[in-house]
Each structure stands twice: as structure tokens, then as C-alpha cells.
N, C-alpha and C positions, 0 to 999 in steps of 0.2 A: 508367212504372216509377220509385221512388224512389230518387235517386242519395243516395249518401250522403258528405258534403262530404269535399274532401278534410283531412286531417290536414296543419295548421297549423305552421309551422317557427319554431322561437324566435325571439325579436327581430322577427318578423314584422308585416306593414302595421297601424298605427294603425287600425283598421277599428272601428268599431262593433260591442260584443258586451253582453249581457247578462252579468250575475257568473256563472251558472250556465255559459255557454258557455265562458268564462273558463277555469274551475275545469274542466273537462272537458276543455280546450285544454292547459291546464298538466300535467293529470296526464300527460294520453299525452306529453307532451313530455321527461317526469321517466321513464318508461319504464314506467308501470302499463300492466297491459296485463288486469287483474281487479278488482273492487268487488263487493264481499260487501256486499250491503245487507236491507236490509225496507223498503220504499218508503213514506213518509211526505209529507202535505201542504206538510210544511214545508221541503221541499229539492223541490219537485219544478222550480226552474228548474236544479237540478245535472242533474236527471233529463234534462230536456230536453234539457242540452248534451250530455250521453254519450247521446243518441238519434242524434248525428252523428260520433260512434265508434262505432257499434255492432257493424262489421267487425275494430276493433283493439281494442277495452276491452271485453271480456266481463263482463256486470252480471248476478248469481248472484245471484238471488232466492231469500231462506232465507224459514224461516218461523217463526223466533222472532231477536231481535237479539242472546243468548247464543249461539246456533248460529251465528251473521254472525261476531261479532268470534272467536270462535274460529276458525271456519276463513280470519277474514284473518291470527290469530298462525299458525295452520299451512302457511299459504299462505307466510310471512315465512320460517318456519323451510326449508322447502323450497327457495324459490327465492335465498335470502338478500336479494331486494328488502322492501323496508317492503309490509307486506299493508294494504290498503284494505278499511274498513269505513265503510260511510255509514248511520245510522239517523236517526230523526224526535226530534224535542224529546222531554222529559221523560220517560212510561215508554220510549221507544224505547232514552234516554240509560241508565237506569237498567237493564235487561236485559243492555244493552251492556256495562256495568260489570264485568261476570265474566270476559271474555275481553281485556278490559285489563287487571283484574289480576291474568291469567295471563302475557300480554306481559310486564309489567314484571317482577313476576318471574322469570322464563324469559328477560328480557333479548333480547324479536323486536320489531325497526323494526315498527311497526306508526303508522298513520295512521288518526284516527277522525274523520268530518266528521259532525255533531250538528246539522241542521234546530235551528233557534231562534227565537222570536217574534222580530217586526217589533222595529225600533230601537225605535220610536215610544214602545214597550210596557214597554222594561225597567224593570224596579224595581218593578212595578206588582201584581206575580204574576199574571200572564196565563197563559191557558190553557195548561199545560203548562212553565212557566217555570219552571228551573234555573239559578242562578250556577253554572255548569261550571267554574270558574276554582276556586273551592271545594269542589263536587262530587270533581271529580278532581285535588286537590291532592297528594296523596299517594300515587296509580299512574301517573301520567303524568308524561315527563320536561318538556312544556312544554303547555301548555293559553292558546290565545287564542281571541277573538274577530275576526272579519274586519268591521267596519264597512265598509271602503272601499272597493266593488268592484274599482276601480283598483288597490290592490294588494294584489290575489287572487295574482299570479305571487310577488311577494316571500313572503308566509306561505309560499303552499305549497312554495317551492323553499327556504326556511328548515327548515319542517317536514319535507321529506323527507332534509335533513342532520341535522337533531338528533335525528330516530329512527333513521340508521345509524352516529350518530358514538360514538366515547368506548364507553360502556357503553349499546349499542342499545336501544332501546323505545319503547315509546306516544307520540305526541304524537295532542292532543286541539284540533279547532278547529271553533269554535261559526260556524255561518253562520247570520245573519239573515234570515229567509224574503223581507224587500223589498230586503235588497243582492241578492239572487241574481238580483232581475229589474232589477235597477237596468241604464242602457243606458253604457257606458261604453268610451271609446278607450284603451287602455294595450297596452303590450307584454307579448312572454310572456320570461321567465325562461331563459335555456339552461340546458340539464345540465351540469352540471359535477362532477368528480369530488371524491368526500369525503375529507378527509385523513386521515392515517391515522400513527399514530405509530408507531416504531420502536427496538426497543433500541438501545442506543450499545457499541460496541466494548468499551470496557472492562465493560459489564456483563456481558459474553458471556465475556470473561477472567476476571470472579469466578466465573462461573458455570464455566467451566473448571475454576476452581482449586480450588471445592465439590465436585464430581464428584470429581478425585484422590484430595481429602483425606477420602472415604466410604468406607463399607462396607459398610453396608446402605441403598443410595437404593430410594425411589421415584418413579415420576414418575405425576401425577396429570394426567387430562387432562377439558375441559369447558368449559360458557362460552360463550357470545355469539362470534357473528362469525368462526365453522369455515365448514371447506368441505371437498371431496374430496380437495382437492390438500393442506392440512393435517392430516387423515387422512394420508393416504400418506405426508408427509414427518415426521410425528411417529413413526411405525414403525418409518422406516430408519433415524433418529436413534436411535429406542430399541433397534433391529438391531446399527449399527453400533456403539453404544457398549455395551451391554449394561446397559441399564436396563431392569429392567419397570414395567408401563404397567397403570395403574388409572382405571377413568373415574369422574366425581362421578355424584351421582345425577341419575337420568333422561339419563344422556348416555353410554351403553352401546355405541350406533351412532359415534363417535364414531375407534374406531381397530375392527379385525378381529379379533374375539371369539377367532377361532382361532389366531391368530401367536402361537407360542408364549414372545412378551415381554408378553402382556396376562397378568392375572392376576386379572382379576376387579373388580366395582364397588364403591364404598361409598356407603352410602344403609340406606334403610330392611329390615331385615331381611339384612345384609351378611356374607360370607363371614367365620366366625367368627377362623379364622386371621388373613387380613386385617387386621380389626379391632385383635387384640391386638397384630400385629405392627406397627401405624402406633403404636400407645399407645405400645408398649414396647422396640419393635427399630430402628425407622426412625432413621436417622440424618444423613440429608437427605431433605427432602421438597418436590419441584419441581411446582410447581402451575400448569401451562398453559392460564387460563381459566377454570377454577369460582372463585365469592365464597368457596367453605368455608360453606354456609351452616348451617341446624339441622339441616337433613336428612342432606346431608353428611357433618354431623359427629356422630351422633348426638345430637343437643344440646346441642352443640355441646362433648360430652365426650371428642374423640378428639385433640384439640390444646391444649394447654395457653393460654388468656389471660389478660394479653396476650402472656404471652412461651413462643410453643411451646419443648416442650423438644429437640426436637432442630432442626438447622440449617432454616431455612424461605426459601426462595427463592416469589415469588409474582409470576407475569407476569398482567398483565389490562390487556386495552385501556382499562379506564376508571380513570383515576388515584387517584379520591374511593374507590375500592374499596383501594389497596393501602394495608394500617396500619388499614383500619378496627377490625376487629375482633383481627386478630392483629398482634403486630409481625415483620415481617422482615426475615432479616438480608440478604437484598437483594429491593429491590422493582423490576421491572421493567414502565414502562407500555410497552406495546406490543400491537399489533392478532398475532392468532397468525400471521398468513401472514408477516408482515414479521418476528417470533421464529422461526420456522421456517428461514426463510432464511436469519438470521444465525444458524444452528447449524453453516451448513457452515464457520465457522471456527474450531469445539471441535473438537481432536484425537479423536480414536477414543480415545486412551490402551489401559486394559488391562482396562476392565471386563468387556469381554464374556467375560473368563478370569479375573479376581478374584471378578466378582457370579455366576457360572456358579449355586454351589452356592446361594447366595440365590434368581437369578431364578426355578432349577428346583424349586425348593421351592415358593416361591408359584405358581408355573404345577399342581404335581401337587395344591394343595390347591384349587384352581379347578376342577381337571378334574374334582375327587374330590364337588364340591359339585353339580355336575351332574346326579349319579347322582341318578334319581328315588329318593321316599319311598315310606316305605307312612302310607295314610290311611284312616281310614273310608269306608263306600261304595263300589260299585260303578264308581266314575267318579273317576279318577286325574290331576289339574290336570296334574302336572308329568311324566306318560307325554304329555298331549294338547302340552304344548309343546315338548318333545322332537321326539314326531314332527311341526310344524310346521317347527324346525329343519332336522331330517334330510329333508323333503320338499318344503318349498317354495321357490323359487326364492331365491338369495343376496339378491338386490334387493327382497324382499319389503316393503312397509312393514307394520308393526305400529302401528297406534294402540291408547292403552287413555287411561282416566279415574284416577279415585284410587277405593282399594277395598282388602279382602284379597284380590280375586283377583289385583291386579297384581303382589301378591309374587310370585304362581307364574311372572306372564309376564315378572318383569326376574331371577327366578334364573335361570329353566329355558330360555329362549328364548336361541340367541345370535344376534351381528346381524354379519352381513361387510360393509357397504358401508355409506356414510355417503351421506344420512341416510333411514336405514330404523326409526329409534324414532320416534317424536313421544308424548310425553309428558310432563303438566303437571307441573313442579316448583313448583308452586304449592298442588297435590295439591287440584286441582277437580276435582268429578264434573261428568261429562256431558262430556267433551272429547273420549272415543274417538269417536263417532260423526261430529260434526261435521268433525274431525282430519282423521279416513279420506277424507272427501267431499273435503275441498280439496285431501289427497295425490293424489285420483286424478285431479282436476283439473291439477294442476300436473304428474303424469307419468303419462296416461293408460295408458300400456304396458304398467306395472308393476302388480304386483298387489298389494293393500291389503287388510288385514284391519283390522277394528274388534276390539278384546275389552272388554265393560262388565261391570259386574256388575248383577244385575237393579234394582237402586237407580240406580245408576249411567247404565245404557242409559236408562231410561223419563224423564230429565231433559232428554233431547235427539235422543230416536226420529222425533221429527215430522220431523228433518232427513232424513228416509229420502224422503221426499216430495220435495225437493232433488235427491236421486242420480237418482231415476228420473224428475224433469223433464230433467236433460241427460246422462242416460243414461251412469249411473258407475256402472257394476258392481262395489261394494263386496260382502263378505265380513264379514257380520257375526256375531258370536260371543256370546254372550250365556250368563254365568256366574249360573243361579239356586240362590241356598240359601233365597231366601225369607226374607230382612232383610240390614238395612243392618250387614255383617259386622264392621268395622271399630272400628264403635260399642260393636256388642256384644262384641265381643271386651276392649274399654277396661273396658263395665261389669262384666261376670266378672270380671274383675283386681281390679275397684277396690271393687266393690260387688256382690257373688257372692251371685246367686239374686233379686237386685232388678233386675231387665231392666224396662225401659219405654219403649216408643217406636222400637222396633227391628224387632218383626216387621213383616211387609210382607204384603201381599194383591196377586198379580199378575194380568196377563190371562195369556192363552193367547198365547205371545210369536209362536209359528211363524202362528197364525190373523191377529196386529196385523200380522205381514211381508206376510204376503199379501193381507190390504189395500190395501196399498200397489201391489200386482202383484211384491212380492218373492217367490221361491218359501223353501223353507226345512222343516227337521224337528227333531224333539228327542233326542237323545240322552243315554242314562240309565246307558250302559257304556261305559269306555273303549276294548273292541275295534269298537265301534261308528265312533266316530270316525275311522277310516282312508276309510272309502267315503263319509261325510258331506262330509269335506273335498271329496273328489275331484268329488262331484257340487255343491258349493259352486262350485271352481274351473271347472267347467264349465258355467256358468250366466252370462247374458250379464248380466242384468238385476241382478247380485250375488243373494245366499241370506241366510239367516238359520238360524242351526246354535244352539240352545240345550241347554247344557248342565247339566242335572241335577245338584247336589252335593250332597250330604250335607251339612248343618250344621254336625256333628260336624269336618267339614273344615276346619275351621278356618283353618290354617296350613300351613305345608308341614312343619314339625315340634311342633305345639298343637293339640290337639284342642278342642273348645269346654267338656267335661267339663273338661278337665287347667286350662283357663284359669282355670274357676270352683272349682276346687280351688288352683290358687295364691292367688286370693284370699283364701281362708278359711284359709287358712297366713297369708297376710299378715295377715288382722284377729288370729287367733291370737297373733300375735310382738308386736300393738300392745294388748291385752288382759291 
């Protein structure tokens, strides 16, 4: 029988190892305990070393390198560890590229190891050969080369600090396919814990002294580097002082959709009241972790730059973030666990009885936006995420991609428990599916729904193949109108009755699941959808549930006619 070596202690014996064994040695020692890869010629002496973990580093063989690095940023966002992706040289690199720069954006540790031609070779354009250091100069917060096998432990315990320090994400490092067999004596790296900054006393007294001197606060919450216990303490904070709590976009999971101090998100298609009231009423605005980005910000037109016009306080772990883009009138770098903590020494004061009539205003115009629409068609988005709400478990994970359908799932869905969204704020398609497989990966217990839209899902379906090699019974959901909605919806606006390049020709989605040996049906009403679900959730192997919409559907309040009639209002007023 094959024994499989034991798991190697830091600083441990000078022993002879090849780089591959090295690198395999160092991650489990750094605490990976996953690697999202597509197996390549060019790393396979990595391969060989994690052959001698293969009890404690679970190696997740996808089947496209977009589906890898995405589900190592979901893996990242999940667990708060850096997610490991390993692919092959050049196209391997180049696939990869989209779930890096969804990491960077999204701000998740994430670690990319890139198969590379022999030393011997660089410069020469050998098969498959990319300057990574150029390739990803601008998604990734550090990108090297490892020539030396000997110090394989330095890189990688470098790189596993500079993808969770400051403002988290991607580092990218290029292994040489002859360092990896290279034979060499070095030590391995100890874990050691990542610093972490912290507000200072007196910031915590401005910010005291902001709070009194308000009337109408909000606090904004979002951003790199949460967890459950930052959830929870952002709550009582905003309980006991009587602030409400709005999350940035795509970070919804973030605080308890139902605590009646939330009051709704801002992002794309955002509670209108909301909206006007951060333009026009807000008069301190406390930002715990979101950049304020375009999404954000509507376009970044709901804050005045550079000088917002009401009071702007801005905590962010990473320092090169605060003043970038807006100025504030206090800037705090700090990690949120370590801001969190230092809130227990701001007074309660008297908001939670001065902000009373504010917070309960914004709370009744949250509850009120809830209320499903009426839409064309038979089959009603925002009844089918309602009753996912009302029926599925608090801990549910929700993955989706970018699309029109995800308006319906970041209105209409609420989320109680952190982190039960995963959603690209990068707004790449093809992420729900991949998302979901590594959510069920990292908490097999819980139960995970994918939602795509038919554009959307078919960019990264093959990862279905994935769930049902290690047996992840995913829920998958599949929103068809039969084109790329989002697009089309831009070109009625903009160019009403000149569509091109937007219809779509699909398979028969429920036939491609069970392919797979997924089972699954199609739903074309929304009273349909209550027994769909049910036999979804009781299905080992995950389901596939697609849903029928009307095209017409446009929005949750736009129909695709009304769309192509604003346009031609709009050409009308330029004519």
C-alpha cells in the first residue's frame, strides 16, 4: 500500500527536495489545504509534490483555467485564506486571467502559480512563452519569477503576505518548468501572522465627535478582509448607536438583511430613495471597507469629487485607497476587525432616539422595495426570489455572474448570514457556476445555489463536470430570455430598433444537466417554481431548474418595449 509522506514542519531538516516538492511543502505549511488547477506539462514537478499531500491539499481538477481561478477568488472569499490556483504556461495563463481580474477587483488573497518555459528559453518566444510580469501588471498586486529553487519558501511565504495584507488580492508567480525539478537543500518558511493595522485613539474620538455633530448619518459597509464576527459587531455598533447600515455593491451578505438598522444596498439598479437620500440628505457618511467604486457610486455620481459634499469619514485596510478618489475629512487605515473593536470606546450618545425618525424611514422604504413587481410573462423573477428567501435555509449561499437577471437576485433576495453572496464586483460573466462549486467545497453542509443567465451560465457550464467528480451537490438555476440581456437593454437606450449581436440560440439546458448525470426540469410559471425548488433541494447529485422569461422582462421596472421607447424619446430631444 502507498504511504503518503508525512507533512513536513517548518525550518525542518536540510533534506534534499526537488522545487516542485518544495512548493508543495511550503503551501501546506502556509495553511492551503485546496488548489484549483487544470493540469499542465509545465508545473508538473508542483504536481508531483502535492502527490505527497494528497490527504491534506485537496487538488480540484476543473476543466477550463476561468473556472480554476474563479473558484480559487471564491474559495478566498469564503474561507478568508489566499485561494490557490495553479495553471500551465501561456493559454493556461491567459484563461486564468479572468478570475484574477475578478480577485483584484473584489479585493480576494488569491495566489496564482503559472507553469513557465525552462530558464534556458526565456527571451526566445518558446512554446507558450509570456512576460507575466507584463501580462499581469495591472490585476495583480505582485507578479514574480522563481528562478532559484532554494528560495521557493521565501516567494511563497512573501506571496502569501502580500495577497492578505493592506488591500488583499492576486499575487501571480511564474515557475520555470527545470526549477521545479531542480534538486536542492533549503529550509521551509514558518507561518507567521500578517500585520494588520489599526485605528488610533484619537481617530475613534473624531469619529465620536462626527456622530454628535449629525443628523442624518449613514454607515456604509463592504470591502476586503470581513468576516462573521465583523458582521455581528458592525450591527450592535449600528444597534447601539442608532445608525443605519447600507452595504456597497455586491456585499449585501455583509450585515442581516433583516435587522431593522439595514436599510438597503447601493450598486447597480439601487433603492431609489436611498439613492436620493445619500445625493441630498446624508450628512455624514461612514464608509467601512467599500473603495466607493463606479458601481458603487453610480458613476461615480452619488458623492461629490474630490470633495464629497457632506462630512465623509473612510476606514480601508489599504492606505493607497483612502484620498484616492474622494477627499476625507478623516481617513482611517485600519483592517475592519481591528475598527470594529475600537468602536467599543464611542459612546452610545443619543442617536438611537435622535436618528429614530431617519433610520425608520430608510428601513420602511427598504421593506417597501421588496414588494414584488408585476412583469410581462407568465414567470415572475422577483416572486421566484422572494420565495427563495422565505424558504431556504438563513445560511444559503447565492452565487450569480453579471447579467439583468442579477438585478432581480441583489433586490429581491435577502441574505442573513455572512458570507452567503458571492458575487463579482468586477461584473464578469460566467462566475455563478464556478463560485457555487467552491462554496460547496469550502462548506459542504450548506446549501448553494448558482443563478446565471443563459449567456452567462453557458461561459462556465462545463464546470458542472467538477461538482459531480467530488460530488457537490449544487442547485443550479438558469434565467433564459434568449440573449445577452444586459447588452440589449444598453442598445434600446442608446440605439432603439438597431439590435445586433445579442440574440442567442440555446441547447436544451435541462437535456446539457443531464448529461452531466445532473437531473433537472424547466419551468415556464411562477407557481411552478415552489415544487421545482423542493425537488432541487432534495437531490443528492445538485439539479438544474431553468427558468423561462419573457424578454419583455426586462427589469424589474423596464420592459424591453419601454427601453426602446426611451430611446427614441432620447434620439427625438437630440434631433
Amino acid at each position: 500500500m502507498n504511504q503518503q509522506a508525512p507533512d513536513v514542519k517548518a525550518n525542518g531538516g536540510m533534506r534534499p527536495r526537488h522545487g516542485g516538492r518544495v512548493l508543495a511543502d511550503q503551501l501546506r505549511i502556509l495553511g492551503a489545504d485546496t488548489v484549483f488547477c487544470v493540469p499542465g506539462e509545465s508545473f508538473l514537478g508542483l504536481l508531483d509534490g502535492l502527490y505527497d499531500h494528497r490527504n491534506s491539499i485537496k487538488v480540484i481538477t476543473c476543466r477550463h483555467e476561468a473556472g480554476a481561478s474563479n473558484m480559487a477568488d471564491a474559495y478566498a472569499k469564503m474561507t478568508g485564506k489566499p485561494g490557490i490556483c495553479a495553471v500551465t504556461r501561456g493559454p493556461g495563463a491567459t484563461n486564468a486571467s479572468n478570475g484574477i481580474h475578478t480577485a483584484f477587483q473584489d479585493s480576494s488573497p488569491m495566489i496564482v502559480l503559472i507553469g513557465q518555459v525552462g530558464r534556458g528559453m526565456i527571451d526566445r518566444e518558446a512554446f507558450q512563452e509570456i512576460d507575466y510580469r507584463r501580462m499581469f501588471g495591472e490585476m495583480a498586486k505582485w507578479i514574480a519569477q522563481i528562478d532559484d529553487a532554494a528560495r521557493i519558501p521565501e516567494y511563497l511565504s512573501r506571496a502569501w503576505k502580500v495577497a492578505l495584507s493592506g488591500r488583499p488580492g492576486p499575487v501571480v508567480l511564474a515557475l520555470p518548468e527545470d526549477m521545479l525539478t531542480d534538486v536542492v537543500e533549503t529550509g521551509d518558511a514558518r507561518a507567521t501572522p500578517v500585520a494588520e493595522s489599526a485605528p488610533s485613539p484619537s481617530a475613534m474620538k473624531s469619529l465620536e465627535t462626527l456622530m454628535a455633530n449629525a443628523e442624518r448619518p449613514l454607515l456604509v459597509v463592504g470591502g476586503p478582509s470581513w468576516n462573521r464576527d465583523c458582521a455581528e459587531k458592525a450591527l450592535a455598533f449600528a444597534e447601539r448607536t442608532g445608525l443605519p447600515v447600507a452595504a456597497s455593491f455586491r456585499c449585501q451578505d455583509y450585515v442581516d438583511n433583516a435587522h431593522l438598522n439595514y436599510v438597503g444596498a447601493v450598486g447597480i439598479a439601487p433603492l431609489p430613495d436611498l439613492r436620493r437620500r445619500i445625493r441630498e440628505e446624508v450628512d455624514l457618511l461612514i464608509a467601512v471597507g467599500p473603495r466607493f467604486g463606479e458601481m458603487t457610486t453610480q458613476g461615480y455620481s452619488l458623492i461629490d469629487i474630490p470633495n464629497p459634499r457632506m462630512k465623509f469619514v473612510h476606514v480601508h485596510p489599504g492606505p493607497e485607497e483612502l484620498g484616492q478618489v474622494y477627499a476625507p475629512d478623516l481617513a482611517v487605515n485600519a483592517m475592519p476587525a481591528a475598527f470594529w473593536q475600537a468602536t467599543d470606546a464611542i459612546a452610545s450618545g443619543d442617536g438611537a432616539i435622535r436618528w429614530s425618525g431617519w433610520r425608520t424611514g430608510n428601513r420602511n422604504s427598504y421593506e417597501a422595495f421588496l414588494a414584488p413587481t408585476a412583469v410581462p410573462g407568465d414567470l415572475n423573477m422577483s416572486e421566484i426570489m422572494r420565495h427563495i428567501t422565505r424558504t431556504m435555509p438563513a445560511d444559503t449561499v447565492i452565487a450569480n455572474g453579471a447579467g439583468n437577471y442579477s438585478v432581480w437576485v441583489h433586490r429581491f433576495v435577502q441574505h442573513r448570514t455572512f458570507r452567503s453572496q458571492l458575487a463579482p464586483t468586477s461584473g464578469s460573466m460566467g462566475y455563478g457556476v464556478p463560485a457555487a462549486i467552491a462554496a460547496k467545497l469550502a462548506a459542504p453542509q450548506r446549501e448553494v445555489i448558482s443563478i446565471s443567465g443563459d449567456g452567462c451560465f453557458l461561459m462556465t457550464s462545463q464546470e458542472m463536470a467538477t461538482a459531480m467528480k467530488y460530488g457537490l451537490g449544487v442547485i443550479y438555476i438558469v434565467v433564459n430570455n434568449g440573449m445577452y440581456g444586459t447588452i440589449r437593454m444598453h442598445q434600446e437606450r442608446n440605439h432603439p430598433g438597431r439590435t445586433l449581436g445579442t440574440a442567442l440560440t440555446n441547447p436544451d439546458f435541462v437535456a446539457y444537466a443531464q448529461a452531466f448525470g445532473i437531473a433537472g426540469e424547466k419551468v415556464t410559471a411562477t407557481d411552478q417554481f415552489p415544487a421545482a425548488l423542493e425537488r432541487a433541494r432534495a437531490a443528492r447529485d445538485g439539479y438544474l431548474i431553468e427558468l423561462v422569461v419573457d424578454p419583455e422582462a426586462l427589469t424589474p421596472t423596464q420592459t424591453l418595449s419601454a427601453a426602446r421607447a426611451q430611446g427614441k424619446a432620447r434620439q427625438l430631444e437630440h434631433t
